[in-house]
C-alpha positions as CSV (number, residue, x, y, z in Angstrom):
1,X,-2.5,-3.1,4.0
2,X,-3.9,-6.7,4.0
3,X,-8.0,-5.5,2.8
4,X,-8.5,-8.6,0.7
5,X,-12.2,-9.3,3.1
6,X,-12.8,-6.0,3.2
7,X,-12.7,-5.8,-0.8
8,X,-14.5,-8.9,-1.6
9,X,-17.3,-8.0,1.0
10,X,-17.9,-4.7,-0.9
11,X,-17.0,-6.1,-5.1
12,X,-19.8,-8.3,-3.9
13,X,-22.2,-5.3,-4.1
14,X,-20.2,-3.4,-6.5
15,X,-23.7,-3.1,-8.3
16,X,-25.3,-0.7,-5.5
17,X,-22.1,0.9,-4.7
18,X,-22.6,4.7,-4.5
19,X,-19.0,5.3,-3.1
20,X,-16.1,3.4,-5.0
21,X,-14.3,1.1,-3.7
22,X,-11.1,3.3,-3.9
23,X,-13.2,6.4,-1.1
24,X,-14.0,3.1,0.8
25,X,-10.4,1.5,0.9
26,X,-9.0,5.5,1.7
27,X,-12.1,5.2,4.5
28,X,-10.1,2.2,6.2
29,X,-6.9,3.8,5.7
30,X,-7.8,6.8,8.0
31,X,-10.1,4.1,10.1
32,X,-6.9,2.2,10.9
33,X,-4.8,5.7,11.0
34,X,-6.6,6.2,14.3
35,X,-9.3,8.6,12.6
36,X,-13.2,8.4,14.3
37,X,-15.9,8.3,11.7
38,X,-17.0,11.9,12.2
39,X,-13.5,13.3,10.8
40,X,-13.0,10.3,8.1
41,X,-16.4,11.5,6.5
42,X,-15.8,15.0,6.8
43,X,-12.3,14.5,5.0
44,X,-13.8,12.5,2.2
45,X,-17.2,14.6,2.0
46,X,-19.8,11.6,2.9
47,X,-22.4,11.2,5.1
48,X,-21.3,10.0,8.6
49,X,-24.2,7.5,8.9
50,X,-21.9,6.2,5.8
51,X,-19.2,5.5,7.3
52,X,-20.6,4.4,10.3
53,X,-22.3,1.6,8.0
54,X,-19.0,1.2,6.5
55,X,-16.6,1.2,9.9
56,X,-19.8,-1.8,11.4
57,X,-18.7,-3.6,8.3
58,X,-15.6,-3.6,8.6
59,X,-15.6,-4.5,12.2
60,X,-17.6,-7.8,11.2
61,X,-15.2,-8.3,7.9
62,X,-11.9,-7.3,9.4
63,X,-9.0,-6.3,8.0
């Protein structure tokens, strides 16, 4: 998995990170598994406006 963007977007605001970066990267892992944000939040236990946030940024960021 090629997440190098995806990485350096969030490291860049490691600071005000609630979620690590390794629930994030297993976020995109389900994201590009074909998983909708409503199932990828209930399997890691976050808030779906989350991982919406999170799926909009990596959208703009990419892969």
């Amino acid at each position: 998995m090629d997440n190098e963007k995806w990485e350096t977007f969030f490291m860049q605001n490691a600071k005000r990170l609630r979620h690590g970066i390794e629930v994030r990267e297993r976020a995109l892992e389900l994201f590009e598994a074909g998983f909708g944000k409503r199932s990828v939040s209930s399997s890691l236990g976050i808030p779906v406006g989350t991982v919406e946030k999170w799926l909009y940024a990596y959208k703009a960021v990419g892969p």
